[in-house]
C-alpha positions as CSV (number, residue, x, y, z in Angstrom):
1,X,-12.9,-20.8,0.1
2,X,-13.0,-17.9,-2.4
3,X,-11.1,-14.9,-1.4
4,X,-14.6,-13.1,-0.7
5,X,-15.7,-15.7,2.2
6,X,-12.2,-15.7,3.4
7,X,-12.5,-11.9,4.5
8,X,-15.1,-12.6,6.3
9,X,-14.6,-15.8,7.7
10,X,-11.3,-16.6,8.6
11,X,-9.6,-15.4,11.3
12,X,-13.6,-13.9,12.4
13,X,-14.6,-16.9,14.7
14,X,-17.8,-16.3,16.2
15,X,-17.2,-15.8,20.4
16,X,-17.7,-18.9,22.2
17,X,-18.5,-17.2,25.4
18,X,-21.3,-15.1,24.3
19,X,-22.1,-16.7,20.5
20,X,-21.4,-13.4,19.2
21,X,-21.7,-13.5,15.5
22,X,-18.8,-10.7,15.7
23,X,-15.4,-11.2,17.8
24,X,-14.7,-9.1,20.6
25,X,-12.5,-6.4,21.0
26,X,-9.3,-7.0,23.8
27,X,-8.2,-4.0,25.4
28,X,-6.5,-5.6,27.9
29,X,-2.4,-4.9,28.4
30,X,-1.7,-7.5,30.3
31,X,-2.9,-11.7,30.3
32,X,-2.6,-13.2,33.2
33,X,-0.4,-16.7,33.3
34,X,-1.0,-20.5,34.3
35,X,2.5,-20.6,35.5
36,X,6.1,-19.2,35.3
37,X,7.0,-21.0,31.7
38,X,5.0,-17.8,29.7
39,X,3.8,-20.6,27.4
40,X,0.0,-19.1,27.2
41,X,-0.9,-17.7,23.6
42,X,-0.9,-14.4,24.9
43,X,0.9,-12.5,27.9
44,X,1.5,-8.7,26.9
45,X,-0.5,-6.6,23.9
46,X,3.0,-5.2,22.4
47,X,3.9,-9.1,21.8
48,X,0.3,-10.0,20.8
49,X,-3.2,-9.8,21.2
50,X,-6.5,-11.2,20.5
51,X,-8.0,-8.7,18.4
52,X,-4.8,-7.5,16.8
53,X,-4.2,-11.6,15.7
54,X,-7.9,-11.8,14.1
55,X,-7.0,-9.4,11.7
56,X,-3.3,-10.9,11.1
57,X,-5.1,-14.1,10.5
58,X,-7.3,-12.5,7.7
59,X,-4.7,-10.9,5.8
60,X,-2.4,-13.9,5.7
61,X,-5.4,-15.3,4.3
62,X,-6.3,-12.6,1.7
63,X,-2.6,-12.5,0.4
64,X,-1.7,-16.1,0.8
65,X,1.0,-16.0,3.0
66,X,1.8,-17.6,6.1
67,X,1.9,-14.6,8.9
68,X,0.9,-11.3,9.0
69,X,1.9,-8.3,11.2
70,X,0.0,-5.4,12.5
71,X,1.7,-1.7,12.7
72,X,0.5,1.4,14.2
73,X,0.9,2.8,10.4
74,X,2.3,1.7,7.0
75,X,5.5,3.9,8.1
76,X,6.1,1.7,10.8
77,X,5.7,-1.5,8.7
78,X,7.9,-0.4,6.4
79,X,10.5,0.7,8.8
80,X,10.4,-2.7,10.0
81,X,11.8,-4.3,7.6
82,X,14.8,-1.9,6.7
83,X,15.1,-3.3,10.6
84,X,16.9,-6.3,9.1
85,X,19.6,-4.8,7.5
86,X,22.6,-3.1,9.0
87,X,25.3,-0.6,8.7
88,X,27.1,-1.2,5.1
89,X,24.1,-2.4,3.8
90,X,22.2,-1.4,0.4
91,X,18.6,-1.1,-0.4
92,X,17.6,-0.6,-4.1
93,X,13.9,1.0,-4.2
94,X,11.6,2.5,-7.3
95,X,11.2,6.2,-8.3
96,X,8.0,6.2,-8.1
97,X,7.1,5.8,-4.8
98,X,4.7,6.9,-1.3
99,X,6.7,10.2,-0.5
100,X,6.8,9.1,3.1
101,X,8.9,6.0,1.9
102,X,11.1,8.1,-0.1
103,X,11.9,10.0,3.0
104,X,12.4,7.1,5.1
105,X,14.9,5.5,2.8
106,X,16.3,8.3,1.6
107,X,17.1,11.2,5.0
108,X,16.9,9.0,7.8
109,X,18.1,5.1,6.8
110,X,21.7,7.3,4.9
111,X,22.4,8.3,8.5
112,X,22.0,4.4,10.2
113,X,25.2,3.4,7.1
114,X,22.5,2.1,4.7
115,X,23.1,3.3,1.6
116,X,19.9,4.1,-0.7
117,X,20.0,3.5,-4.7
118,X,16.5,4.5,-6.7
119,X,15.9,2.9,-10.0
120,X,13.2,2.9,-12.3
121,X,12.1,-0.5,-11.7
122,X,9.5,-0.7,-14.7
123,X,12.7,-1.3,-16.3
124,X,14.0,-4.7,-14.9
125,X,17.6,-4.2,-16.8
126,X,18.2,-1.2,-14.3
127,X,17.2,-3.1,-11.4
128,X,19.6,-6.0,-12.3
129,X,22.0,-3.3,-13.1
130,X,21.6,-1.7,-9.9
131,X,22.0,-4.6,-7.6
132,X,25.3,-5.2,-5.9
133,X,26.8,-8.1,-3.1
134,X,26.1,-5.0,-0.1
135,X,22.3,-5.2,-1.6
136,X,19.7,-6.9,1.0
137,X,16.7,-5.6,-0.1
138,X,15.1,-4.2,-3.2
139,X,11.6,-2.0,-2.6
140,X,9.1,-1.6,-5.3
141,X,5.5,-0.6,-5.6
142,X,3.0,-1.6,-8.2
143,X,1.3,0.5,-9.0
144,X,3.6,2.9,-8.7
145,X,2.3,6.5,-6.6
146,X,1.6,8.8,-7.9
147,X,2.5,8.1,-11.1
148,X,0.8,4.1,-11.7
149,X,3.8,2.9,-12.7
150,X,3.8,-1.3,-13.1
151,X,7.1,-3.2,-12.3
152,X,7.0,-7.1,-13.0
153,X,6.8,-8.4,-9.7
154,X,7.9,-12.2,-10.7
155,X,11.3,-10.4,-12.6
156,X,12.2,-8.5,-9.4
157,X,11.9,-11.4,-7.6
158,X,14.4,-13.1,-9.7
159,X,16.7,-10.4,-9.7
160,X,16.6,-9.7,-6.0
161,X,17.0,-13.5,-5.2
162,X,19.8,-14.2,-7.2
163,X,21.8,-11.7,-5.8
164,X,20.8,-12.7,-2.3
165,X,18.4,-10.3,-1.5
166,X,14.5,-9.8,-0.7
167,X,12.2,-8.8,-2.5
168,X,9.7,-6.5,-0.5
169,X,6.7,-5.2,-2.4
170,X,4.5,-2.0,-0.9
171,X,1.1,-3.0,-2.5
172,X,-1.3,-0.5,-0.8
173,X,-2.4,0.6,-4.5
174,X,-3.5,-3.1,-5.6
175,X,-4.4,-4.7,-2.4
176,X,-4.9,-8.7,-2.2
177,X,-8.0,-7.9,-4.3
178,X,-5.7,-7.6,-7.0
179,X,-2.4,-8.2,-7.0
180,X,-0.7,-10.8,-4.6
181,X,2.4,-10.6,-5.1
182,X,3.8,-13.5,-2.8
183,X,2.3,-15.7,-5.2
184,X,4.5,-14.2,-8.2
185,X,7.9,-14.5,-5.3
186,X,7.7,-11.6,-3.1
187,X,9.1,-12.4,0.2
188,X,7.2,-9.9,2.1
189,X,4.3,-7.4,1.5
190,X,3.7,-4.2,3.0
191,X,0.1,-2.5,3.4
192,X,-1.0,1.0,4.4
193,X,-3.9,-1.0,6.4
194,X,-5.1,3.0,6.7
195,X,-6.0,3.1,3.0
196,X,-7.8,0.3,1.3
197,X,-7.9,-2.7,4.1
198,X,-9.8,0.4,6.8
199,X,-11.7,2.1,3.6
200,X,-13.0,4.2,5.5
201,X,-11.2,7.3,6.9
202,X,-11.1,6.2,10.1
203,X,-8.3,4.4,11.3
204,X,-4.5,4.5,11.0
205,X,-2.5,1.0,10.7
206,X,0.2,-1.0,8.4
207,X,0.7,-4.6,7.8
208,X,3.3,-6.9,6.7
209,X,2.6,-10.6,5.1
210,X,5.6,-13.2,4.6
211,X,5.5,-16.5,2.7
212,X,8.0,-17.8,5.0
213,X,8.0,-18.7,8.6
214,X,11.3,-17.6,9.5
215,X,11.2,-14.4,8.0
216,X,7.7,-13.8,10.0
217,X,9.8,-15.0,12.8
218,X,12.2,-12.4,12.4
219,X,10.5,-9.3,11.8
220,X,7.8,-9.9,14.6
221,X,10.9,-10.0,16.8
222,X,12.2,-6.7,15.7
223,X,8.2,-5.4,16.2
224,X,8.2,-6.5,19.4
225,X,11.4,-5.4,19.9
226,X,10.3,-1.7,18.6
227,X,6.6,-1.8,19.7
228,X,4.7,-0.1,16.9
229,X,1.8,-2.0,16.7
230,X,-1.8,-1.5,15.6
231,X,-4.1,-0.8,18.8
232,X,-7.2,-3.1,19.7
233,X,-9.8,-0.7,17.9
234,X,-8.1,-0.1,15.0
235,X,-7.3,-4.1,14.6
236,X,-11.3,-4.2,15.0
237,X,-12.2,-1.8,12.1
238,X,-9.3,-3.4,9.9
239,X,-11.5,-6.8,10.5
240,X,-14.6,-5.3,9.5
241,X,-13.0,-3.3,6.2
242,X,-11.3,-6.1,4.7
243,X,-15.2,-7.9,5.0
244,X,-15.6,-5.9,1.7
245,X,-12.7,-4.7,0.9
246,X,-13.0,-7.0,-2.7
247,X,-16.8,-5.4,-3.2
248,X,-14.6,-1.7,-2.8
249,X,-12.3,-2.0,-4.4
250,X,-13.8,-3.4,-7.5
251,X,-16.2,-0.7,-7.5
252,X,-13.4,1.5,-7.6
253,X,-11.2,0.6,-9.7
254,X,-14.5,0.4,-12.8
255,X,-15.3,3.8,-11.7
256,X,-12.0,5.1,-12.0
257,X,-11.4,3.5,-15.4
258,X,-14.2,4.9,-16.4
259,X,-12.9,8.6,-15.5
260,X,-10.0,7.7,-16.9
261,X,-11.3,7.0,-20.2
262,X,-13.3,10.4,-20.0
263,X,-10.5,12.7,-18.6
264,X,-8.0,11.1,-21.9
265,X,-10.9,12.5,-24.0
266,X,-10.9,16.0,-22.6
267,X,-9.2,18.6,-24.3
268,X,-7.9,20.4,-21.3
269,X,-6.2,17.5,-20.3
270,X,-2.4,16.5,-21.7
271,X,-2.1,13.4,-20.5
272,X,-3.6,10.6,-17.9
273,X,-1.5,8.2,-15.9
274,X,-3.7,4.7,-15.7
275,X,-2.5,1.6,-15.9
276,X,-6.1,0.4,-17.4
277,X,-5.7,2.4,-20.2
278,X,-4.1,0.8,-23.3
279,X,-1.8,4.2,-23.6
280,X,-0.4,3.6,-20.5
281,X,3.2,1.4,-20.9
282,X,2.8,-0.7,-18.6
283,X,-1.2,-2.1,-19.8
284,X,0.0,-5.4,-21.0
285,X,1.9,-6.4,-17.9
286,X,-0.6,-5.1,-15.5
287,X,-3.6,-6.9,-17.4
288,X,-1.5,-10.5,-17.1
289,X,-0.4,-9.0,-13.4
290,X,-3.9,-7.7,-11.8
291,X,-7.0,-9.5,-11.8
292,X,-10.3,-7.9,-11.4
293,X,-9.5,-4.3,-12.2
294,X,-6.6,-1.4,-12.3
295,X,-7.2,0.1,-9.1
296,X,-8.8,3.0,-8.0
297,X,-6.2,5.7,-8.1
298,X,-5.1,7.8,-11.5
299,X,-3.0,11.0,-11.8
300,X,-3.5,13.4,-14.7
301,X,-1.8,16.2,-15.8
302,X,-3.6,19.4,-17.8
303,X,-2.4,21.5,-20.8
304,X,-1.5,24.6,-18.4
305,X,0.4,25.7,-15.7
306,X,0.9,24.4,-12.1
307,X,-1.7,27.2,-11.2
308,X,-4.4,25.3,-12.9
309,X,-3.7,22.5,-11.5
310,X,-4.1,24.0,-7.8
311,X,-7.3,26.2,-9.0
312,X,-9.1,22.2,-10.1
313,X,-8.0,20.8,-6.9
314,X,-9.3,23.6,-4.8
315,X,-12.7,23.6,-7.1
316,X,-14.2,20.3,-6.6
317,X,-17.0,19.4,-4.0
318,X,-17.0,15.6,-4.0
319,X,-13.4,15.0,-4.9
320,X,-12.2,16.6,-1.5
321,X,-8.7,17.9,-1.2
322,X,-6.7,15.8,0.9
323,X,-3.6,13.1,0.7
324,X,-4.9,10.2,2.0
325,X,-6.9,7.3,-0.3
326,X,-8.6,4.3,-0.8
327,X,-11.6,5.1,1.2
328,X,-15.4,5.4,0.3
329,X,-15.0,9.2,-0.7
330,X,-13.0,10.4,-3.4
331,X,-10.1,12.3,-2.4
332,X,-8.2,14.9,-4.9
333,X,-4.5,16.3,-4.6
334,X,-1.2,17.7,-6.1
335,X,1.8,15.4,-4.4
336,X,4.2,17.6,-5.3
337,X,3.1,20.0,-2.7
338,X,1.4,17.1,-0.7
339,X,1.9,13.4,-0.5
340,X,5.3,13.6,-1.8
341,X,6.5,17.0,-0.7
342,X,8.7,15.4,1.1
343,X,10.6,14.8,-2.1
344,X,13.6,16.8,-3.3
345,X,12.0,19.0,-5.4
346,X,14.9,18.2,-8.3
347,X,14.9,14.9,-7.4
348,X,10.8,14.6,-7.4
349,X,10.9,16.1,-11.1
350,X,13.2,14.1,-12.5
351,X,11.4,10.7,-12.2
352,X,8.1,12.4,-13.9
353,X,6.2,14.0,-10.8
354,X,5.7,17.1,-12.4
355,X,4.6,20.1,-10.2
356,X,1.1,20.4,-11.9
357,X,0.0,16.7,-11.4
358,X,-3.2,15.8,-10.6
359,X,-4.0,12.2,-8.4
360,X,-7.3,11.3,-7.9
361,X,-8.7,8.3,-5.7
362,X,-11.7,7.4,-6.6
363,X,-14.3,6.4,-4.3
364,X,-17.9,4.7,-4.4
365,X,-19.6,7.6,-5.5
366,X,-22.0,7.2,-8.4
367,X,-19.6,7.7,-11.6
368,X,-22.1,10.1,-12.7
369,X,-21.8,12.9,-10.3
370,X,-17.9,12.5,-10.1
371,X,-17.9,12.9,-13.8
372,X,-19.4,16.1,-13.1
373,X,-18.0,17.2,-10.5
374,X,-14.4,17.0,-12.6
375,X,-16.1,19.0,-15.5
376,X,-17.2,21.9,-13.1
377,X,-13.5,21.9,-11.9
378,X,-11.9,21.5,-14.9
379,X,-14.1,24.3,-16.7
């Protein structure tokens, strides 16, 4: 089946009980046994659950791998996995990255004896450079936030394997609509289900897809083991997101070309971070590495100070100010003060995320009145 009926087939199994075109949601804790072996599909929520496993089943689906994982949030998914390394270990990640990843790996994994390298990993001769034997895992993002930054997924994936590492890719940006990146050798991909997969505002969850068994093996162990997992009701509204999550984000991601075109054109603007524009550095790759669009997020910065920038993002009406994205209404911020305040400020500025940048995600608003709303703002 085409990706499109996938998301709303598989893993969606009408209820055989009732005939319910739309599965049920299982609040229960606890499943009760046929005997003492614990062989039954299910026997406490934390290991598994009904709900939780429909939505699993889709993503797998959507991104082609073999098992999926539910989290409470994209934080906990991605702490998951730094799970499987131990003291004396190294993890090589990208500069531009989610500020709440940048935290994680950089103030709280340093004190666990994993050591933290971060590398601009557009560049595959300073990943290769970077890697040593202690590394187990190199991190990337593409696009890169906030600053759309495209690393080669396939290259990284050479890189990390031959030096006997994984290759973990954070993907929220793209989602399976357009980029899978266990297809180009990932060995695992990690979601902010809270951003594209809900799309709507509503819900708070993370995900984790593996192209191999025993890896899924391994880090549903150290999930169950930890017990961050995504609730029944969220598992439900992930479900019914990721039934249009390809209709989204396609939307999206011609709309915020489109503003992207219009904001390079603007004189009050110095420059506009979009991986759809032919400007940006990393067009090529990302036209050979997406399909179906750019994405819907872009970062711009103007031809003023940081207290422009703030007056813009507390002027517009439909662009709300907030740090969240990927939902149906457009969001506006500054990550230097927001998304990724949790940045060394030093640190934050020297890979590029200036204190006066602009990120926009775009939402399914008619192009038109975003347009216009941008021009008030920026006027």
């Amino acid at each position: 089946m085409e990706f499109r009926t996938r998301a709303i087939h598989v893993g969606q199994d009408r209820d055989s009980a009732s005939g319910a075109i739309v599965p049920p949601i299982h609040v229960a804790s606890t499943f009760v046994q046929p005997d003492v072996s614990m062989t039954a599909d299910y026997d406490y929520a934390r290991t598994a659950s009904p709900t939780r496993r429909g939505f699993e089943t889709t993503l797998a689906s959507l991104d082609n791998g073999v098992r999926a994982l539910a989290f409470a949030s994209g934080m906990a998914a991605t702490h998951c996995v730094t799970q499987l390394l131990a003291p004396g270990d190294r993890i090589v990640t990208g500069t531009d990255i989610y500020g709440g990843s940048w935290r994680l790996f950089n103030k709280l994994l340093p004190q666990h004896g994993i050591s933290v390298a971060a590398v601009d990993t557009s560049d595959l001769a300073a990943v290769a450079a970077a890697m040593t034997p202690a590394t187990k895992l190199l991190w990337i993002e593409s696009p890169g936030n906030p600053l759309l930054s495209i690393t080669d997924i396939a290259g990284c994936a050479g890189i990390a394997h031959a030096a006997g590492a994984l290759l973990a890719c954070d993907t929220t940006l793209a989602t399976p609509v357009l980029t899978r990146p266990l297809d180009l050798g990932a060995d695992i991909v990690m979601h902010s289900a809270t951003k594209y997969l809900g799309g709507h505002s509503d819900l708070l969850g993370g995900a984790l897809v593996v192209r191999d068994a025993d890896l899924g093996t391994r880090l549903h162990w150290v999930q169950n083991a930890t017990g961050a997992v995504m609730g029944p009701f969220e598992s439900f509204l992930c479900s019914r997101g990721v039934k249009t999550v390809d209709l989204r984000v396609r939307a999206q991601s011609a709309t915020a070309l489109a503003l992207a075109e219009w904001l390079a054109a603007h004189p009050r603007v110095a420059r506009v971070f979009y991986p759809g524009l032919p400007s940006h550095p990393g067009h090529a790759l990302a036209a050979r590495q997406m399909v179906g669009g750019f994405g819907g997020i872009l970062s711009f910065e103007l031809a003023g100070d940081c207290d422009a920038a703030r007056r813009v993002v507390e002027s517009t009406r439909l662009f709300q100010l907030a740090v969240s994205l990927g939902a149906v209404e457009s969001l506006i911020e500054l990550p230097a003060v927001m998304s990724h305040g949790s940045y060394e400020p030093a640190a934050r500025r020297a890979v590029g995320i200036a204190d006066g940048l602009i990120r926009l995600s775009v939402g399914l608003e008619a192009f038109d009145d975003l347009q216009k709303d941008l021009a008030a703002a920026l006027n």
